[in-house]
Phi, psi and omega in degrees: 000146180247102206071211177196178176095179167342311170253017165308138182258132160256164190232128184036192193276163163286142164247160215197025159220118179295171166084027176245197175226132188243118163218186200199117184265127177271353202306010179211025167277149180238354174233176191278161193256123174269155151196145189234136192248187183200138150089220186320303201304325169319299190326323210215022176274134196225165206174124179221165168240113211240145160229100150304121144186192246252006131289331183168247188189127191238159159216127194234146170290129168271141196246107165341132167281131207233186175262326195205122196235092178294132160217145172236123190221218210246176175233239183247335194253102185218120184305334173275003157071040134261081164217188197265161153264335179175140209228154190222123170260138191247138204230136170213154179242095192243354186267161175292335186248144174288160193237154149202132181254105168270166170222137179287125153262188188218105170257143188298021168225347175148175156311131153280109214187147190209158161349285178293341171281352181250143185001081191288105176257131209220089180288181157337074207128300198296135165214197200197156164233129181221121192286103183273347188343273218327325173299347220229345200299341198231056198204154177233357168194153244189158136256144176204109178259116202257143182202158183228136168269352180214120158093222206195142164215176180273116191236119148205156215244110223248132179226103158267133189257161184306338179298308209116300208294147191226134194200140182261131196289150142299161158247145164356080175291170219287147163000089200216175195256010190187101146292126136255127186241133188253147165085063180238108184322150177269186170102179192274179163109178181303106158254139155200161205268160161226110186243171183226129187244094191283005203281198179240347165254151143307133207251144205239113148257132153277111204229152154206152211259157203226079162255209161324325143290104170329332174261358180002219200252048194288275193343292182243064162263152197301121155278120210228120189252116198239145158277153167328134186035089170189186191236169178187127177282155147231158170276111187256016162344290201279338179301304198278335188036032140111013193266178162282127188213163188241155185238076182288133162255145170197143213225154164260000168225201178255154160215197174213137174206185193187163206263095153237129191268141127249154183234120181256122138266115192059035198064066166214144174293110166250351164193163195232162166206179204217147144238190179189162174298137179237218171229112195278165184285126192205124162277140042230004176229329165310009238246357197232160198207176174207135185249143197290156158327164172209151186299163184288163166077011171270130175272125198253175193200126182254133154245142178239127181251181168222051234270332175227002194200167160298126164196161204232146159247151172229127207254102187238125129292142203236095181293197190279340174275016170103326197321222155216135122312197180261133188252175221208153201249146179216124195248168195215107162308152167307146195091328185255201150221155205203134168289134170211128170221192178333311200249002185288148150299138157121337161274156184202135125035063182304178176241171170288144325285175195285127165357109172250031183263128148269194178298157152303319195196146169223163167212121195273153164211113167268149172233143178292169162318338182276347195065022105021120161215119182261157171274176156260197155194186177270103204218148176273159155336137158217192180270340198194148178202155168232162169259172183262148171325119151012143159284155194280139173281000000 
């Protein structure tokens, strides 16, 4: 539905059988599209939103509505220019009841916060945009924390980098003493980590990087020292050397952190992605994700890490009738992170029976023809979710 309350438009047909693929074109919504399942169809609604045009390809998670939403990415001031030129919190309401909302940043000098960033009253229905630039300027790496003292919303993060490239950030998980963030593209250009510490004390990060190779940086990880309610960056260049890589955090406090790849020609930023910290797939009962449709002509590529143990996966493409494909089996050593596609080496048959061990972390990446690469995620099931309105072409 595009928006919800009294003038709500409905969008495309209802479905009314779980197991199927559902799409629908928002390209002319002006508002963000809520959508609510019931009964079966709740247990397993999963929801992206994709917008083509004649820049690229964008794909944003439709996001449940919550009391608190994390992200972490880069900010507007960095001297090697990985920043935004202007970051947008997309604000929704899909609920029955009104929410206010305020939003936190976390800046490498401190919290941030201005008027408007305080108590956002968001009746039923209502949603909002709201432009934080002003905040971030004097800063190279941000924490952002969306929270409600009454009801719940839907938050999500619209990022323009200083390149032109425009990518909606993921979100997070909520503040821990131990992150992993999986599915950080391989290739040149700029990887770098961003944690955010919302405590009150400073904080010691341990990061070490997970590739292709069993040893990565197990021995010697990389130390990242954050101030009290602040941010901080590391660079993970020289860790990944240019391979597909998962990212374990492990903190003497809590934190929150995410991922930003560019990918450069002849030095020019030509496209950006964004990753975030997940929840890894663990038996006997976490073992299942569902990665959203992806537009035609894409070529797709699952990396998967495994960071602390041996795991196996099973892969079923769902067609839009509901149907299966043939699934495919992927197993990953402990220690590494490993690619798999159509054409990798490294798929099989499964067997009987089937596995229930999954990854420590999955993550998706699909790539365009030019090989491009943006991530995906994993996301659990709800009753309800919205997406935010289409970005201005």
């Amino acid at each position: 539905m595009d928006g919800d309350g009294p003038d709500t438009d409905v969008l495309g047909e209802e479905l009314t059988e779980p197991g199927r693929v559902w799409s629908t074109d928002t390209g002319d919504a002006t508002r963000p599209t809520a959508l609510h399942a019931e009964g079966s169809l709740a247990s397993g609604l999963d929801s992206a939103q994709t917008t083509v045009s004649d820049d690229g390809v964008t794909e944003v998670r439709c996001a449940a509505p919550s009391i608190g939403t994390w992200f972490a990415l880069p900010g507007a001031d960095d001297p090697d220019d990985v920043d935004l030129e202007t970051l947008t919190v997309h604000l929704a309401n899909p609920e029955d009841f009104r929410a206010t909302v305020s939003v936190d940043l976390y800046t490498m000098e401190g919290p941030s916060y201005s008027a408007d960033s305080r108590g956002i009253h968001l009746g039923p229905g209502e949603s909002t945009e709201l432009d934080v630039t002003e905040l971030i300027q004097n800063t190279g790496s941000l924490g952002v924390h969306v929270r409600t003292s009454t009801g719940r919303v839907a938050a999500s993060l619209l990022a323009e980098h200083s390149s032109g490239n425009a990518d909606w950030v993921p979100p997070t998980r909520a503040p821990d003493e131990e992150h992993v963030i999986p599915g950080v593209p391989g290739g040149e250009g700029t990887r770098r980590l961003f944690v955010a510490a919302p405590g009150d004390a400073p904080v010691e990060a341990r990061v070490r990087v997970v590739t292709e190779e069993p040893n990565g940086t197990d021995d010697e990880p990389l130390v990242l020292n954050v101030p009290p309610a602040a941010s901080a960056w590391l660079s993970l260049e020289g860790s990944l050397a240019e391979a597909p890589g998962t990212v374990v955090v492990e903190a003497d406090g809590a934190v929150v952190a995410g991922v930003i790849a560019e990918a450069a020609d002849d030095g020019k930023v030509v496209e950006t992605a964004y990753t975030a910290a997940v929840d890894p797939l663990t038996g006997p009962l976490d073992t299942t994700a569902v990665i959203a449709d992806m537009p035609e002509d894409l070529d797709v590529e699952l990396v998967l890490g495994a960071p602390d143990q041996d795991a196996q996966v099973v892969a079923t493409p769902i067609a839009a009738d509901g149907s299966m494909g043939d699934a495919v089996r992927a197993e990953v050593a402990a220690g590494t992170t490993h690619v798999f596609g159509t054409d990798t080496e490294g798929w099989g048959s499964p067997r009987a029976p089937t596995p229930r061990t999954a990854t420590r972390s999955a993550w998706s990446c699909w790539r365009t023809p030019d090989r491009s690469t943006r991530p995906g995620s994993c996301a659990r099931a709800t009753a309800s979710a919205s997406c935010p309105s289409p970005p201005p072409p």
